[in-house]
N, CA, C and O atoms as CSV, one atom per row, in Angstrom:
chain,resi,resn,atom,element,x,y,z
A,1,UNK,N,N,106.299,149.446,87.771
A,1,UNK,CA,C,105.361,148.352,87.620
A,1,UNK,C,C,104.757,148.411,86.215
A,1,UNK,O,O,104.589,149.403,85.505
A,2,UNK,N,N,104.411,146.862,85.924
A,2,UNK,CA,C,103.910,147.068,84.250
A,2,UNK,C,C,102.539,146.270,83.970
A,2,UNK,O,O,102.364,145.182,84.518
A,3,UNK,N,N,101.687,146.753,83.218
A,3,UNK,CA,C,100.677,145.451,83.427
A,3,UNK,C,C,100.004,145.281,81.807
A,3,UNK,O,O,99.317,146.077,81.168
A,4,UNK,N,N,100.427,144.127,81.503
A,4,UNK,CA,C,100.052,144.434,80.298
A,4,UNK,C,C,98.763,143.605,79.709
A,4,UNK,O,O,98.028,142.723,80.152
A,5,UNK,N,N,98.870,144.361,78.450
A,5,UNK,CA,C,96.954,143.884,77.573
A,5,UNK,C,C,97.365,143.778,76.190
A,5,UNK,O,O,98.313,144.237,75.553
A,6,UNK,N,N,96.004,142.760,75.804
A,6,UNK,CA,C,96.659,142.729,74.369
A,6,UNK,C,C,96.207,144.050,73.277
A,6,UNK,O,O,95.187,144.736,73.353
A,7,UNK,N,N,97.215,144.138,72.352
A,7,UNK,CA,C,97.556,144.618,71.147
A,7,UNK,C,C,96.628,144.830,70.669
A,7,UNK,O,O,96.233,145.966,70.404
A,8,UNK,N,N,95.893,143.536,70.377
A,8,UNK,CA,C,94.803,143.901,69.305
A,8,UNK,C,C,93.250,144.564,70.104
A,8,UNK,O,O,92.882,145.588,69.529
A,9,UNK,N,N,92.570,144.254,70.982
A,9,UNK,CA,C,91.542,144.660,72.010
A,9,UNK,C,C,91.909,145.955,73.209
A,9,UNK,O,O,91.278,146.852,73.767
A,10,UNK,N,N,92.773,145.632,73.205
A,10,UNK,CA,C,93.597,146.289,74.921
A,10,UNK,C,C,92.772,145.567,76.353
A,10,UNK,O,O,92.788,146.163,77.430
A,11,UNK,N,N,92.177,144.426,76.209
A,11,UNK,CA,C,91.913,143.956,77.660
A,11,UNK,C,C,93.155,143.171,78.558
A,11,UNK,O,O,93.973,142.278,78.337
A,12,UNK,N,N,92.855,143.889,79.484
A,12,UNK,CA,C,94.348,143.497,80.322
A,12,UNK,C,C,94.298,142.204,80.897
A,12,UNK,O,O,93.307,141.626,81.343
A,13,UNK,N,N,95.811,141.697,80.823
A,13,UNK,CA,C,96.206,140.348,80.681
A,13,UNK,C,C,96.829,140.180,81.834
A,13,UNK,O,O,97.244,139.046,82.074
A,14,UNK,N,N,97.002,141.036,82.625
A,14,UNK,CA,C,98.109,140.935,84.261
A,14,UNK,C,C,97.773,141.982,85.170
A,14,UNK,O,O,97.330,143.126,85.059
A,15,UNK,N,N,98.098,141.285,86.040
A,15,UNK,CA,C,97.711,142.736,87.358
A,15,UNK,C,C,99.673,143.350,87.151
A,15,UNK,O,O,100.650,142.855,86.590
A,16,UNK,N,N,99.454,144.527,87.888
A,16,UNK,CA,C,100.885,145.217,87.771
A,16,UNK,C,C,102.160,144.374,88.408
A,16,UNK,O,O,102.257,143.975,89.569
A,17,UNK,N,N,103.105,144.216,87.336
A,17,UNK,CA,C,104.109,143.563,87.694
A,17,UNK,C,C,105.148,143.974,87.612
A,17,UNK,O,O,105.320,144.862,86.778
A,18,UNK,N,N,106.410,143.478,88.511
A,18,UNK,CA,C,107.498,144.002,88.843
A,18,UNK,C,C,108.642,143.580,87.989
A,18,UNK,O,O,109.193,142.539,88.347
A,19,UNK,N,N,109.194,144.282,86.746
A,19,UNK,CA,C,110.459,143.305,86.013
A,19,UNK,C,C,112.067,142.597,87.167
A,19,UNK,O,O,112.690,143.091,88.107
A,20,UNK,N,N,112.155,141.430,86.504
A,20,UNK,CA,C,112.974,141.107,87.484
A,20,UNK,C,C,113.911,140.078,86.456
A,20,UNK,O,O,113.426,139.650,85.409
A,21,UNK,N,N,115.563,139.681,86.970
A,21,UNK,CA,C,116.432,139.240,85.800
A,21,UNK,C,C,115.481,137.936,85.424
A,21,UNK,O,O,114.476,137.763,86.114
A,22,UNK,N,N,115.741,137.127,84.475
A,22,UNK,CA,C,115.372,135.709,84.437
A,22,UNK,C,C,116.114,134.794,84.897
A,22,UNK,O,O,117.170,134.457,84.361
A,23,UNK,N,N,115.652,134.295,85.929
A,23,UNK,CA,C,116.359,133.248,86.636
A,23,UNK,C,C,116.789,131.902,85.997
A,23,UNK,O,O,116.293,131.583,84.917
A,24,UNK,N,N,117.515,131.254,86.497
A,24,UNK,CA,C,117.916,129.949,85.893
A,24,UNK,C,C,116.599,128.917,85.590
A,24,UNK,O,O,115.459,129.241,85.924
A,25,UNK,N,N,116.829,127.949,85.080
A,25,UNK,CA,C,115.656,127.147,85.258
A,25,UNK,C,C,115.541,126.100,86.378
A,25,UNK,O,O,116.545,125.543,86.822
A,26,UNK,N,N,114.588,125.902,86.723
A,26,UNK,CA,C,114.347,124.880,88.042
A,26,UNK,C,C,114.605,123.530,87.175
A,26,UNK,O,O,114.227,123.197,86.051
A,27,UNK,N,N,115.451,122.853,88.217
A,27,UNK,CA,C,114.923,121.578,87.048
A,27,UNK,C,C,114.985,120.386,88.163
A,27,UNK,O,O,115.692,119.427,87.853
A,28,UNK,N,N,114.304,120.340,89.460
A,28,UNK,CA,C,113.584,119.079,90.204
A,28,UNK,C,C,112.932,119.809,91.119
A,28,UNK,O,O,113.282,120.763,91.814
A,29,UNK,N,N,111.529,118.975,90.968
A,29,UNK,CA,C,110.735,119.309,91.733
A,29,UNK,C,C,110.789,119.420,93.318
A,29,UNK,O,O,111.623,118.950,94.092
A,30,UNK,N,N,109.710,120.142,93.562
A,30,UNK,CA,C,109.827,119.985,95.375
A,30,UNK,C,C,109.453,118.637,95.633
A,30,UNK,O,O,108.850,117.859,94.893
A,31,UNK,N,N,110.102,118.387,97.336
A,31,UNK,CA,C,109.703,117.365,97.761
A,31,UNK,C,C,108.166,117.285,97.890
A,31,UNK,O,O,107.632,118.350,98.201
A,32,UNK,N,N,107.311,116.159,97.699
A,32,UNK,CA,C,106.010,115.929,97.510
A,32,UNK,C,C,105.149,116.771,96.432
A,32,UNK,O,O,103.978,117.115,96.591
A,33,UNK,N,N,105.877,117.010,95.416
A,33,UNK,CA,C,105.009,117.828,94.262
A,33,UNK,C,C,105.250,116.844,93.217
A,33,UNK,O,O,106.135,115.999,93.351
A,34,UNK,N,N,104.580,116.903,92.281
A,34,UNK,CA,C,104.455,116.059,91.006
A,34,UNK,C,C,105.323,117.032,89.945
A,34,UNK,O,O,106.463,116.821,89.533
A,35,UNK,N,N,104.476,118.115,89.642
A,35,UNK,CA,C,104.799,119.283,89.106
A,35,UNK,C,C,106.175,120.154,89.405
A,35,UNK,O,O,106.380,120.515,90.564
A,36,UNK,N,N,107.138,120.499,88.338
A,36,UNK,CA,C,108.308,121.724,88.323
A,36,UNK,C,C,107.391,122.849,89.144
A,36,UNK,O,O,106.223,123.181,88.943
A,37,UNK,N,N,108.141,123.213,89.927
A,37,UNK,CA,C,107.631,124.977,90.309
A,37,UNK,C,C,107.187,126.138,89.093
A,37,UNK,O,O,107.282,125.857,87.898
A,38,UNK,N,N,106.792,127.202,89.481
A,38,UNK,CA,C,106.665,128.069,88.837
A,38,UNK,C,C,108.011,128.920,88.281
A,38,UNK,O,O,108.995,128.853,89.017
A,39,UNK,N,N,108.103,129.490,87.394
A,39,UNK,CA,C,110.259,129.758,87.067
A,39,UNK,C,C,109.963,131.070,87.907
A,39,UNK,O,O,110.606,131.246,88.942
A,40,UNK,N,N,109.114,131.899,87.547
A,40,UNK,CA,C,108.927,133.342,88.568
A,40,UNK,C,C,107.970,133.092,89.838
A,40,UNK,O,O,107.122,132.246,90.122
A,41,UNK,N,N,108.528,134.271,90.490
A,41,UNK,CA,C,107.380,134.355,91.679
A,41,UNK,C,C,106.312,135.153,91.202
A,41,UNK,O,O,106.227,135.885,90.216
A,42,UNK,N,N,105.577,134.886,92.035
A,42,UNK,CA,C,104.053,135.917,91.611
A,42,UNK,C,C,104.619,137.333,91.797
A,42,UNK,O,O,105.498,137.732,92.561
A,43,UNK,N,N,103.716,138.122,90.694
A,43,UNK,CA,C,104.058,139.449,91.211
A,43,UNK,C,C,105.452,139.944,90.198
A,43,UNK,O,O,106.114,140.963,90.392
A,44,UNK,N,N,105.592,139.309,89.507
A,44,UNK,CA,C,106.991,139.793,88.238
A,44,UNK,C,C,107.095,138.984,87.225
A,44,UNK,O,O,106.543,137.889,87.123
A,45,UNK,N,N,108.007,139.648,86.227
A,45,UNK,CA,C,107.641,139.334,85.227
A,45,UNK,C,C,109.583,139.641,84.456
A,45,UNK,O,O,110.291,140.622,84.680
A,46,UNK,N,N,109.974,138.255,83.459
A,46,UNK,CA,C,111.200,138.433,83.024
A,46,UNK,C,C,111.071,138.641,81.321
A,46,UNK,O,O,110.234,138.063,80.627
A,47,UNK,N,N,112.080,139.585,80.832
A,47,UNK,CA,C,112.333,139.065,79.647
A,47,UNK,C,C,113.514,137.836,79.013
A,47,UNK,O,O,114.731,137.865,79.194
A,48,UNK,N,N,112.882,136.997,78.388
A,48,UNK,CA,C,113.838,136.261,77.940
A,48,UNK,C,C,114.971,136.554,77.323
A,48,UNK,O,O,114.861,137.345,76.386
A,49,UNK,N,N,116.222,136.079,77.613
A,49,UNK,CA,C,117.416,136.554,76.763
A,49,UNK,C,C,117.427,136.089,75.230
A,49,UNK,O,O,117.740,136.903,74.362
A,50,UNK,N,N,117.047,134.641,74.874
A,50,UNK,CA,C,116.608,133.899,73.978
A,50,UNK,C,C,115.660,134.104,73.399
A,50,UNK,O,O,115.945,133.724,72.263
A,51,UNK,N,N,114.561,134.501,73.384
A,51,UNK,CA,C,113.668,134.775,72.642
A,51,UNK,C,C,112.580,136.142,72.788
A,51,UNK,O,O,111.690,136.333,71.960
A,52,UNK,N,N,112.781,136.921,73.815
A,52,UNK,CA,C,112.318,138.306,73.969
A,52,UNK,C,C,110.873,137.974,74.417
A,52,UNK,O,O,110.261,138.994,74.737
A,53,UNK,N,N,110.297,137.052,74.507
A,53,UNK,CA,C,109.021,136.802,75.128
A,53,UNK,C,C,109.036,137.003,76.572
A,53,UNK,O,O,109.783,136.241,77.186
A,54,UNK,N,N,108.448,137.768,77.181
A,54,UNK,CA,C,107.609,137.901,78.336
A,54,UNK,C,C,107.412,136.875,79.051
A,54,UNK,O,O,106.746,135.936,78.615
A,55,UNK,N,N,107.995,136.867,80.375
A,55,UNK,CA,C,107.338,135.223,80.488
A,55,UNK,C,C,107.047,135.492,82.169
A,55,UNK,O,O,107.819,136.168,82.849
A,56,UNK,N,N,106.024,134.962,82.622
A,56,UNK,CA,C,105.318,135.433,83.906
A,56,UNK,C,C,104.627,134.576,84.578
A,56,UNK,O,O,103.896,133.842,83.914
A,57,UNK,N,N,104.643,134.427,85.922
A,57,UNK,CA,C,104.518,132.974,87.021
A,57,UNK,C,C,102.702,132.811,86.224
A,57,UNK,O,O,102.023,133.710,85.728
A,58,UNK,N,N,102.409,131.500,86.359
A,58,UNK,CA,C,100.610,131.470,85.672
A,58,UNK,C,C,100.256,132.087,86.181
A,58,UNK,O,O,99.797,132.999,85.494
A,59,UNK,N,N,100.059,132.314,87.850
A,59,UNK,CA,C,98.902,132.847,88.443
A,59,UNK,C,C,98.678,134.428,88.082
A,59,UNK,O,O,97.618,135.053,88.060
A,60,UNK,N,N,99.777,134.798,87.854
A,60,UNK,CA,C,99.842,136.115,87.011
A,60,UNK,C,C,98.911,136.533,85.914
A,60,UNK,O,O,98.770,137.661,85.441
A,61,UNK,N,N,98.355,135.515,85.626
A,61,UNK,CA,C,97.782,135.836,84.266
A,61,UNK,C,C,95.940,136.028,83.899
A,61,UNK,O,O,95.024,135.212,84.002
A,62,UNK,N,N,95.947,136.894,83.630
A,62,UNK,CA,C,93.544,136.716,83.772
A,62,UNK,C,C,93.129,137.307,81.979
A,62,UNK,O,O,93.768,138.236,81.485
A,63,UNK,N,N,92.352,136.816,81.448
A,63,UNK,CA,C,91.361,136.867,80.702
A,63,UNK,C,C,91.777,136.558,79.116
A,63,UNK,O,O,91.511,137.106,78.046
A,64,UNK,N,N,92.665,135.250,79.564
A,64,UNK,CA,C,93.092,134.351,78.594
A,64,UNK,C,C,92.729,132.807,78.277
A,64,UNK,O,O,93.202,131.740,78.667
A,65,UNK,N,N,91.758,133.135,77.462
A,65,UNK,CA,C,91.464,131.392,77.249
A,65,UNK,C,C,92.567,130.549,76.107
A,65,UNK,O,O,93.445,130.999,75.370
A,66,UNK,N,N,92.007,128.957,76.375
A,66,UNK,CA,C,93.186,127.908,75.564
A,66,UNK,C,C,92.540,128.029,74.393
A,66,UNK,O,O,91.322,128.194,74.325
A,67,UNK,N,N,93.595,127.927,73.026
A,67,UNK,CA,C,93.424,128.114,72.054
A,67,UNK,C,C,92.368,127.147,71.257
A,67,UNK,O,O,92.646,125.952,71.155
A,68,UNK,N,N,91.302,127.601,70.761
A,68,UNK,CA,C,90.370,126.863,70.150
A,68,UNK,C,C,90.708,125.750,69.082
A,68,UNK,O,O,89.900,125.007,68.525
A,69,UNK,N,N,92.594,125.814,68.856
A,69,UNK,CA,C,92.502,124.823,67.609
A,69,UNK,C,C,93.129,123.642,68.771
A,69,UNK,O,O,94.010,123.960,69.569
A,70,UNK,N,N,92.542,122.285,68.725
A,70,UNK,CA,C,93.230,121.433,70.014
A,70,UNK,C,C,94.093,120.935,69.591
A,70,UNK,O,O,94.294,119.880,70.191
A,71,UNK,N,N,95.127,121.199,68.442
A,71,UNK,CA,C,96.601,121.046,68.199
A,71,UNK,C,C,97.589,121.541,68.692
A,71,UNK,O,O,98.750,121.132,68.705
A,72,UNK,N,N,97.093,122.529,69.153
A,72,UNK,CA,C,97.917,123.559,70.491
A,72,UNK,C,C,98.235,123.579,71.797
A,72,UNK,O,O,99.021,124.249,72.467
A,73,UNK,N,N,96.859,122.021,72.215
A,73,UNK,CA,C,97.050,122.384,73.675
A,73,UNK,C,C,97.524,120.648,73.978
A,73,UNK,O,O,97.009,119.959,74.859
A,74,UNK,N,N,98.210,120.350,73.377
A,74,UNK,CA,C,98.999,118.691,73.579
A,74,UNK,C,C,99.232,118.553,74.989
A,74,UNK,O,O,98.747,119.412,75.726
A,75,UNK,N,N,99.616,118.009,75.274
A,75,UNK,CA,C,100.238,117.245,76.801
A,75,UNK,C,C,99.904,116.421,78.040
A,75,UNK,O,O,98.686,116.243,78.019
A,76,UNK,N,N,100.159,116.149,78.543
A,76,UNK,CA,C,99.945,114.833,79.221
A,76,UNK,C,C,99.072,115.285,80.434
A,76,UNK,O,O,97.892,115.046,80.692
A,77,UNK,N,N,99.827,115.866,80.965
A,77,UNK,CA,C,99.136,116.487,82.516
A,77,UNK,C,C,98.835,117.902,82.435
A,77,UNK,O,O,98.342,118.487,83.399
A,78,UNK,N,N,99.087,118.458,81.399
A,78,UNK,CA,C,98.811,120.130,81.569
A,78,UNK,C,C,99.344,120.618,79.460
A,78,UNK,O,O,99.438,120.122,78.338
A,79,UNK,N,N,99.459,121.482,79.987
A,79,UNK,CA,C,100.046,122.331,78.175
A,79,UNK,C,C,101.508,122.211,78.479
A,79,UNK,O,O,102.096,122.543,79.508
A,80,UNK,N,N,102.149,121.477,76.994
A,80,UNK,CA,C,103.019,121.570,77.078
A,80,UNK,C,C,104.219,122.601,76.246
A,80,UNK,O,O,105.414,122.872,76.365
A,81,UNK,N,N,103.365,122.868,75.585
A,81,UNK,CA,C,103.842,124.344,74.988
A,81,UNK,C,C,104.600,124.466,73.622
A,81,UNK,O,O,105.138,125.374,72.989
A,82,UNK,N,N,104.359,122.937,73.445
A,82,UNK,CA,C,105.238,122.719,72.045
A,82,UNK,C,C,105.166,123.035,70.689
A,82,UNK,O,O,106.055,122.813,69.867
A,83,UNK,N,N,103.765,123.716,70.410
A,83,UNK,CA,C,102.796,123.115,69.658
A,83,UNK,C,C,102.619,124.989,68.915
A,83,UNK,O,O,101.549,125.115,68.320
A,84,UNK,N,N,103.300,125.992,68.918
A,84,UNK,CA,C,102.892,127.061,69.008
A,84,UNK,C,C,101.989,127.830,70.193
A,84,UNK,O,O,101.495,127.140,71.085
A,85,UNK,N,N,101.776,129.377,70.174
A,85,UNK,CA,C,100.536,129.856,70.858
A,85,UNK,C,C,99.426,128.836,71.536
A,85,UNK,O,O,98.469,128.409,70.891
A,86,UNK,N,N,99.587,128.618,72.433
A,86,UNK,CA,C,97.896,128.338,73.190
A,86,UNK,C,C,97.053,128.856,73.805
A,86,UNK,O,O,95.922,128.407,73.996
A,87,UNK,N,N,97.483,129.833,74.181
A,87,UNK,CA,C,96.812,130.905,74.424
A,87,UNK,C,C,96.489,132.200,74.031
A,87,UNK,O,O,97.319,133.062,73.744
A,88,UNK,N,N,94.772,132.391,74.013
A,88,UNK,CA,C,94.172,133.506,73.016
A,88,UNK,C,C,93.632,134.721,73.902
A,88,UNK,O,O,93.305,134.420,75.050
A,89,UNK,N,N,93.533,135.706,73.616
A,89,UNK,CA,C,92.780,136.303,74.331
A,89,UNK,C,C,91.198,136.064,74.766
A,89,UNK,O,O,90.593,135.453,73.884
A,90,UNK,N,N,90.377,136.405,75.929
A,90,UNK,CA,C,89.353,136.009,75.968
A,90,UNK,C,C,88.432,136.765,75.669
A,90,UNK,O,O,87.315,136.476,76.096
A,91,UNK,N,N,88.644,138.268,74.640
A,91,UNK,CA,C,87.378,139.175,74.270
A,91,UNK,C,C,87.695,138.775,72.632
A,91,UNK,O,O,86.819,138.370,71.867
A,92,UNK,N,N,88.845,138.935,72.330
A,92,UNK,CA,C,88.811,139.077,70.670
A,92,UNK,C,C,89.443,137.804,69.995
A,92,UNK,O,O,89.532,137.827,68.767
A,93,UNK,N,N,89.851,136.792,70.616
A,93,UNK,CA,C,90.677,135.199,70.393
A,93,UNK,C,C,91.973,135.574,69.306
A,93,UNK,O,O,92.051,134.898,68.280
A,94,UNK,N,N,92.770,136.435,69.504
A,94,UNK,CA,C,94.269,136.919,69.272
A,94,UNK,C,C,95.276,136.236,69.790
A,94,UNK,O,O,95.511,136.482,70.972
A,95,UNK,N,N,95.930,135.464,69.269
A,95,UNK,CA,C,97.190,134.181,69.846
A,95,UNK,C,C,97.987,135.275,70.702
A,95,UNK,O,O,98.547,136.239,70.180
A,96,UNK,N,N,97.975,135.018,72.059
A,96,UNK,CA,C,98.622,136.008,72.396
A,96,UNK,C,C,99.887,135.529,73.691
A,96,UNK,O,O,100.492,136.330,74.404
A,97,UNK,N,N,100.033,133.991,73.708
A,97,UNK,CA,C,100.801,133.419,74.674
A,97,UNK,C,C,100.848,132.011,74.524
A,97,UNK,O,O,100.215,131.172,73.883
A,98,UNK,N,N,101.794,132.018,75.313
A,98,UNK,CA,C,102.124,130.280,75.492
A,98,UNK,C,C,102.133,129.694,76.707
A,98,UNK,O,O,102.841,130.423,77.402
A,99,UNK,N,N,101.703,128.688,77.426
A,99,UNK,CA,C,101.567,128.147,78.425
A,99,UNK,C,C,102.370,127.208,78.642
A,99,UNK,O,O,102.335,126.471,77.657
A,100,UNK,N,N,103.020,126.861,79.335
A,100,UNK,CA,C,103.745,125.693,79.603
A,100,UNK,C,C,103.240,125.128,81.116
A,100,UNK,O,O,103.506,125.700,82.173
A,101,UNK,N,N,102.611,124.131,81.015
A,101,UNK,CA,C,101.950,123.322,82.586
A,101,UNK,C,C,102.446,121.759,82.646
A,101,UNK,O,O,102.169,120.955,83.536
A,102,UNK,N,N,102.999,121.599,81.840
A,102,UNK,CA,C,102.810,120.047,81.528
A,102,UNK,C,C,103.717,119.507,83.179
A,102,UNK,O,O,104.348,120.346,83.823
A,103,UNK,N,N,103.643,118.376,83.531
A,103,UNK,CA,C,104.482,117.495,84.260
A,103,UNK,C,C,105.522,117.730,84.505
A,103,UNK,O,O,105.905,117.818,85.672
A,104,UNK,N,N,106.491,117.945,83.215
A,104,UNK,CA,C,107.949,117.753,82.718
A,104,UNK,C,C,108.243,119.048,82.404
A,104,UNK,O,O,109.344,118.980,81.856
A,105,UNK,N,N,107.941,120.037,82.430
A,105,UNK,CA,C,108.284,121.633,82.381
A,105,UNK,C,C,108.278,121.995,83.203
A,105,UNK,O,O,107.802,121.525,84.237
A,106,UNK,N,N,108.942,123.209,82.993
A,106,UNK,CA,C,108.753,124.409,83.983
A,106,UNK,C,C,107.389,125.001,83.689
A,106,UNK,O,O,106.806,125.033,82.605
A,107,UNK,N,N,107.090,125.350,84.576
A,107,UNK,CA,C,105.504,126.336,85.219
A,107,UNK,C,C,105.857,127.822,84.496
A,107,UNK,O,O,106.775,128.493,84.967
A,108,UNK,N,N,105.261,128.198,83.592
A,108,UNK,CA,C,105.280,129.352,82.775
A,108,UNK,C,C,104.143,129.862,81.603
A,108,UNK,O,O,103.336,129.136,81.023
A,109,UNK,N,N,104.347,131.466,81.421
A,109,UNK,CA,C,103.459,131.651,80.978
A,109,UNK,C,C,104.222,132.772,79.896
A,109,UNK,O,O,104.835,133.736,80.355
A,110,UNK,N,N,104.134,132.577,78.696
A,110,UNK,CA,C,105.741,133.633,77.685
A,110,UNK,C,C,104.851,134.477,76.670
A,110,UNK,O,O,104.923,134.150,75.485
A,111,UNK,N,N,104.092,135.438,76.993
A,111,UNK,CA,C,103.834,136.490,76.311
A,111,UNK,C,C,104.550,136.604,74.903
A,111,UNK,O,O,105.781,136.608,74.880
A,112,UNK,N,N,103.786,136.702,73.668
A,112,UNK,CA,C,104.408,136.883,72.555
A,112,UNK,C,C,104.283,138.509,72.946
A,112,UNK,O,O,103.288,139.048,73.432
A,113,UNK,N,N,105.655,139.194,72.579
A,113,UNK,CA,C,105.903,140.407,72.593
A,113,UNK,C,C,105.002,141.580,71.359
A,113,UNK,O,O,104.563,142.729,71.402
A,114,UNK,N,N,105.052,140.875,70.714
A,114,UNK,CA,C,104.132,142.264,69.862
A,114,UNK,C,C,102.902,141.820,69.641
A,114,UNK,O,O,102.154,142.383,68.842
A,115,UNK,N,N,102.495,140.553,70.463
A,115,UNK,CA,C,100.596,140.728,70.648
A,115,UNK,C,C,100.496,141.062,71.973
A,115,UNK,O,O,99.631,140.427,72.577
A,116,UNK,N,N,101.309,142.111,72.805
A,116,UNK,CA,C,100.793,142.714,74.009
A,116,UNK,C,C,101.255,143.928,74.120
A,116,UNK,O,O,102.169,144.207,73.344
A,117,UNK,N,N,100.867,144.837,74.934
A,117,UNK,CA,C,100.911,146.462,75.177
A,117,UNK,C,C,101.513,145.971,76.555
A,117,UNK,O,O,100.912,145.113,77.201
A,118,UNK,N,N,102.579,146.461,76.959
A,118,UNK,CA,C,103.072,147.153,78.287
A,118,UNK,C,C,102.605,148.262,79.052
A,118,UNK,O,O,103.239,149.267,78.728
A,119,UNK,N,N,101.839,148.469,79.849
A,119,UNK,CA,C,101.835,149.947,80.220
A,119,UNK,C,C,102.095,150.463,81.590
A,119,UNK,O,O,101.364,149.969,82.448
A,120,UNK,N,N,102.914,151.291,81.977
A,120,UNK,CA,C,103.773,151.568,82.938
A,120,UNK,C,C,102.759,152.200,84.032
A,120,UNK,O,O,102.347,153.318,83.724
A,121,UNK,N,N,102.348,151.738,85.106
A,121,UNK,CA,C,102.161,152.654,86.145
A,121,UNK,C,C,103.288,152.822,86.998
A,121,UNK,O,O,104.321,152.165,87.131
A,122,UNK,N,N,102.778,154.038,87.645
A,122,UNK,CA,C,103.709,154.577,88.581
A,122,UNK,C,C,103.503,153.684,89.950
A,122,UNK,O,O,102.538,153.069,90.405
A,123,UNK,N,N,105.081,153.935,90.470
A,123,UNK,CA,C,105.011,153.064,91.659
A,123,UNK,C,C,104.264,153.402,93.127
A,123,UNK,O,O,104.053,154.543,93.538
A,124,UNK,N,N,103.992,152.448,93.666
A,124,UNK,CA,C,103.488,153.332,95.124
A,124,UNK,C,C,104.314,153.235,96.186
A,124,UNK,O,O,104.041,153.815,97.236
């Protein structure tokens, strides 16, 4: 299990999560949802083959606010992630992720890799 914090502060950014492959992408919604699903389940966390970012279901995620510049947080119904980093940390404001919520995306959350610490607990 891994739970990681950012780089620059060390306040932790995830409860302990389980690595798991990266799945394909969803691409139609459930019946009666507006919104793409989440790409992970709660509780794990993939590395991208494409770009090495971290990427982890939202609910996964605590003590990250949206980025203070509002060029970052574009989109229609949610973040669409286009825009660079939108997400900062919430003790020291360190770009430390990207959100993707919008309508038309997938449900995700992609850790920039060297603004976060991994740290391994042991399993139970």
């Amino acid at each position: 299990m891994t739970a990681f914090s950012c780089t620059n502060c060390q306040q932790r950014m995830s409860p302990d999560l389980r690595e798991v492959p990266m799945p394909p992408p969803v691409t139609e919604e459930a019946p009666g949802h507006r919104f793409l699903p989440p790409l992970l389940p709660r509780g794990s966390y993939a590395v991208s083959p494409h770009t090495g970012a971290l990427v982890l279901n939202p609910d996964d995620i605590m003590g990250l606010t949206r980025h203070p510049d509002p060029r970052r947080r574009n989109g229609c119904c949610g973040l669409d992630g286009l825009d660079g980093p939108n997400l900062v940390c919430g003790n020291c404001e360190a770009e430390v992720a990207t959100q993707q919520s919008d309508c038309w995306s997938q449900q995700l959350i992609a850790l920039i890799p060297e603004a976060v610490t991994g740290m391994v607990s042991p399993s139970a």
